[in-house]
N, C-alpha and C positions, 0 to 999 in steps of 0.2 A: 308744200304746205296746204296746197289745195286741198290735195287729194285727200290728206287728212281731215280739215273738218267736213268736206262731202261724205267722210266714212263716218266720220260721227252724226252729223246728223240723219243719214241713212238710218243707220242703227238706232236712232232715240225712240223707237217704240219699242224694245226691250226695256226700255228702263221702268214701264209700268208695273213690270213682274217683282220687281226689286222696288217698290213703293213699303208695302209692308215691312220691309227690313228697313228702312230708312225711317220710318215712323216709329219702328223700336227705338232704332237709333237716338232718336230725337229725345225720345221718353225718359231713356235710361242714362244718357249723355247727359241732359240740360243745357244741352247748346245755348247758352242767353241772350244772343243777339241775330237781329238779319236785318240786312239793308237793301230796299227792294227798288225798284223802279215802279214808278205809280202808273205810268204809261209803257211798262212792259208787254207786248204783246206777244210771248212767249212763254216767262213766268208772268201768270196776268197777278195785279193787287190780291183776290180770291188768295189765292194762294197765301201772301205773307199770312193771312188775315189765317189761315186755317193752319198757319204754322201754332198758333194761340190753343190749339187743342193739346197738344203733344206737348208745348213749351209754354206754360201758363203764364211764367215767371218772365218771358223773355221779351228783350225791348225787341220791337220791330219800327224801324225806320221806313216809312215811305216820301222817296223823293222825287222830285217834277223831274225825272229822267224815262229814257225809254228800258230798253234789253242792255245796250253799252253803258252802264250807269259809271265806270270810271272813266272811260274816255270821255263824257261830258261833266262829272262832279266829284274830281281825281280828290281836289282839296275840300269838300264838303265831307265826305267821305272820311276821308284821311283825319279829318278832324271830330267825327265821332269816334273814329277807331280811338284815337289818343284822350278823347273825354272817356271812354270806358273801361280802358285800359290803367289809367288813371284812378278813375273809382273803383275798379274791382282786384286790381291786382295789387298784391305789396311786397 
């Protein structure tokens, strides 16, 4: 299992090449929602925040967590999923 995420983070600078395909994505999708870690030092806050260009419509959760944001706020979490899932689905 190591060896696996060492190959992926090895490789995460490919993924800037596939950024524009991911910003389509976002555009044409309407992804509504993202829940970020406010203290990610990976995905940094900038980011959610620039999720707002591409997803105008979309809630963005930032919460006092770092990069593992389930493994410290499994039920925070889990409880907006079920508040918007709630509201938006029927």
């Amino acid at each position: 299992m190591d060896g696996v995420q060492l190959a992926l983070i090895a490789d995460y600078g490919s993924n800037f090449a596939l950024y524009p395909a991911f910003q389509e994505y976002f555009r044409t999708s309407r992804v509504p929602s993202a829940v970020w870690g406010e203290g990610d030092q990976v995905f940094v806050p900038a980011g959610a925040e620039a999720f707002r260009h591409d997803l105008p419509d979309a809630e963005v959760h930032l919460l006092p967590t770092g990069h593992f944001a389930l493994e410290t706020h499994a039920p925070g979490i889990a409880s907006l999923i079920d508040d918007f899932l709630t509201r938006r689905v029927s």
